[in-house]
N, C-alpha and C positions, 0 to 999 in steps of 0.2 A: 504493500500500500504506500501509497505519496506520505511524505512527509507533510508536505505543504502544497498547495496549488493558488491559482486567482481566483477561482469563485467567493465574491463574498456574501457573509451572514446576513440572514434578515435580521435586519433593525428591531428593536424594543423586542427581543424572542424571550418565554418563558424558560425555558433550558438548553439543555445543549442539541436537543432533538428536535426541537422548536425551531431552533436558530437556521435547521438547514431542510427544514419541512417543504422550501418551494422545489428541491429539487426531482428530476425524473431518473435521475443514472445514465442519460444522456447527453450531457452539457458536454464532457472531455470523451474523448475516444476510444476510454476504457475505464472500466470498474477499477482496476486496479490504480487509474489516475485519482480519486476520490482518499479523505482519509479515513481514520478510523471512525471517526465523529458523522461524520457524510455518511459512512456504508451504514451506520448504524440506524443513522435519520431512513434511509432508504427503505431499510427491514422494517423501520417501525410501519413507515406508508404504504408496502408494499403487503403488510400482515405474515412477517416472518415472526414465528411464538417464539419467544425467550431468547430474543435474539441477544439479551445482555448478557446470557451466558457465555457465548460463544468468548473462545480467548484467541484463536487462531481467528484474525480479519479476511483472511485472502478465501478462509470457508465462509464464512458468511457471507462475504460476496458472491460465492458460485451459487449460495441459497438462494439471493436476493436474485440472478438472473436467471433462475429457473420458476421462479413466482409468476402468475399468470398476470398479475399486473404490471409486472415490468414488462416483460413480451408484449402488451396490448398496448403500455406508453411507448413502447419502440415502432410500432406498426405507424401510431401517429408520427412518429420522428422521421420515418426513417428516408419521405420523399420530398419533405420540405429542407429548401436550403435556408440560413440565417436569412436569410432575404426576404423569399417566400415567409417565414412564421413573421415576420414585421408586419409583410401585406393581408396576410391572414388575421393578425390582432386588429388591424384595422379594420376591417369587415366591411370593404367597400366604403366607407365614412370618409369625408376629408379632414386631414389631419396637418395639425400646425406642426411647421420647422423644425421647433423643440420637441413637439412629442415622438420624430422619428428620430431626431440624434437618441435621446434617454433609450429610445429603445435596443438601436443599435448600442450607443456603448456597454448598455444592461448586457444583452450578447455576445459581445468582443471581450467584458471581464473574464468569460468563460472560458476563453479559447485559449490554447496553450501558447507560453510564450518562450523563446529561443533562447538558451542559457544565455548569461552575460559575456561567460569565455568557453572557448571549446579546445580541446586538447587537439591532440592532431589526428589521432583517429575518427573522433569526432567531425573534425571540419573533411574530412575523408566520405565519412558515411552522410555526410547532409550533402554534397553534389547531387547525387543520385534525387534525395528527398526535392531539391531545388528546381531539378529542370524539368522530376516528373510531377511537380506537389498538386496530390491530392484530398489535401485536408487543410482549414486555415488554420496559420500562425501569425502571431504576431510577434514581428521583429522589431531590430533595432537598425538596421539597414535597408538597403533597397537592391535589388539586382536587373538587369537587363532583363525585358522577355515578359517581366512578370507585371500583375495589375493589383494595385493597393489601395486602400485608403489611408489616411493621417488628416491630422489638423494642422494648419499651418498659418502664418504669419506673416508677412510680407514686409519687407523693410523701404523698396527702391520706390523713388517716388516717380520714377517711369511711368509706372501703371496708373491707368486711370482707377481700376476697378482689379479687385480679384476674388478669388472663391477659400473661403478659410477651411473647407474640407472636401479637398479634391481624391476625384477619382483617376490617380496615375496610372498610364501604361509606360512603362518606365524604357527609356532606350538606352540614354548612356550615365553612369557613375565616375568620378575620376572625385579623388580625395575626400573634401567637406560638399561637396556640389552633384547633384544629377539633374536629367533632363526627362523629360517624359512631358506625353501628352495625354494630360486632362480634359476628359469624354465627358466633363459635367457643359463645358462648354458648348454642346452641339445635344440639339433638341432630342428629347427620349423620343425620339419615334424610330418609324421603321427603315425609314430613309435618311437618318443621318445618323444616332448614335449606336441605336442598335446593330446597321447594318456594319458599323467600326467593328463593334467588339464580335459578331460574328464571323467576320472574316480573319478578326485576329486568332480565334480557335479554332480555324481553320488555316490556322499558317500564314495568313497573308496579312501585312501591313500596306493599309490604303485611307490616310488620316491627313487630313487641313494641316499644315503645316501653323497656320496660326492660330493651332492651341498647343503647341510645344511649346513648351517654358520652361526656365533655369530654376531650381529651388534648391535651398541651401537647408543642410540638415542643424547646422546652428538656429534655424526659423520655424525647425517643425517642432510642435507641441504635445508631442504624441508617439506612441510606438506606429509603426507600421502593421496594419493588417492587412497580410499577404494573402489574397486570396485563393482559395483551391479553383482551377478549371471551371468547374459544375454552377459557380459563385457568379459567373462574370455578367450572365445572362440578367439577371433576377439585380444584383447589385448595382447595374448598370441605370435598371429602372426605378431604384430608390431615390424620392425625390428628398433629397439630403443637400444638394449644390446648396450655399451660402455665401455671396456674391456680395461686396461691400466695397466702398466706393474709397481708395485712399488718402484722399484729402480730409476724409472724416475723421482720421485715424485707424481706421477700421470699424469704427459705431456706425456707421449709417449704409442701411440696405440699398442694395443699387439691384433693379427688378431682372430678374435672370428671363426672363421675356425680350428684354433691350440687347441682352447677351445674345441670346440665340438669335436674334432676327439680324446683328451684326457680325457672324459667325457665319450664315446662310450666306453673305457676298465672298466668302472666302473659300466655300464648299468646292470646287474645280479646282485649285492650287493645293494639289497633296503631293506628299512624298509615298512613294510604293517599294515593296523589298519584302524577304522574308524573316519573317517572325524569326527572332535568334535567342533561346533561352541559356540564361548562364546563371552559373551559380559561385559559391565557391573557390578563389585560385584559378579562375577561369580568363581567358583572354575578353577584350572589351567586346562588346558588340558587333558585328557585322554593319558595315556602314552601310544606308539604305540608299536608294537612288531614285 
């Protein structure tokens, strides 16, 4: 069992069972990610009898995933991505700006995050995890290939406007700086952002050259949530873009409507090339053309 993990306690909880009663044994990617305190909460919700006897954890957990309520909360789990259950608590309802970040970050607590230092077989066995990743992490880096979310900051007073939680497809990294182009920029439809990110998981980059941008990881306010593959679709159409005007300081909303409709005269001037996933110790990007 974990020592520790991100998921945190409900607030004001009666005890220690209490404290981790919202969870389903779904959140991390395995029971065994969960601690002693977790698996116990689980048994209790799941109607495992005398589960405080139990003194070996790793049995209790095999009880808990044999219980007919865990099997029936995984059936629910098992086709929605973080994305999807966002759009699913919504319930078709429109929902304010804030009520989709809380819920996304609610979800992103969950999701495992990338040790601070990794040994060298370590940084060995995550290539493989990088170029094929199929489960989110969140990191504290960014790599070519890949599509993320963070919160971020903007310093240059270049910009008229920017978005404080972009959607990167990231191209190139070199030191304190990467480049990547933010798909919040160009309208959720079928014809411009989705068809982006569709064709990026199918290998091909065909993207507006003017939503590439420079960002500096001194400005970002946040880990990276590295998306898995399966993520891109669904996250792509979360309305989370947050577009603020620089002169303001960053306080004042500039309508992501203005964005896009000045976004659509620059649709014809892309850069095309293929998709190059790097991880790792890995050479830079393939230049696109």
């Amino acid at each position: 069992m974990a020592a520790k993990n991100n998921l945190k306690p409900k607030a004001y909880a009666k005890n220690a069972i209490d404290k981790w009663s919202y969870l389903t044994g779904y959140e991390l990617s395995s029971l065994e990610d969960y601690t002693r305190d977790q698996i116990r909460a689980l048994a209790s919700k799941y109607g495992v009898k005398r589960y405080s006897t139990y003194k070996d954890v790793t049995e209790l957990a095999k009880v808990v995933s044999e219980t007919e309520g865990f099997k029936q909360a995984g059936k629910k789990q098992v086709r929605l991505t973080i994305f999807e259950k966002i759009a699913d608590e919504a319930k078709g309802e429109a929902k304010s700006l804030l009520w989709y970040k809380t819920k996304l970050k609610a979800l992103i607590s969950g999701i495992q995050t990338e040790p601070s230092r990794m040994n060298e077989q370590e940084k060995f066995d995550s290539i493989g995890a990088l170029v094929n990743q199929d489960q989110n992490v969140n990191r504290r880096r960014v790599f070519p290939g890949h599509l993320c979310f963070f919160e971020y900051k903007a310093e240059t007073i270049d910009l008229p406007y920017y978005d404080k939680y972009p959607l990167l497809y990231v191209f190139k990294v070199t030191g304190g700086e990467f480049w990547g182009a933010n798909l919040h920029y160009l309208r959720p439809s079928k014809n411009r952002r989705l068809v982006v990110v569709d064709n990026l998981m199918q290998g091909q980059i065909n993207i507006p050259k003017k939503i590439i941008h420079k960002y500096l990881y001194k400005r970002c306010k946040s880990l990276f949530l590295d998306l898995a593959k399966q993520e891109w679709l669904s996250a792509s159409a979360l309305p989370v873009e947050d577009f603020v005007l620089m002169k303001g300081g960053g306080k004042i909303e500039y309508p992501k409507e203005y964005v896009w409709e000045e976004m659509d005269q620059y649709w014809n001037d892309r850069i095309k090339g293929t998709r190059v996933v790097k991880g790792l110790n890995k050479a830079d990007i393939k230049r696109v053309k």
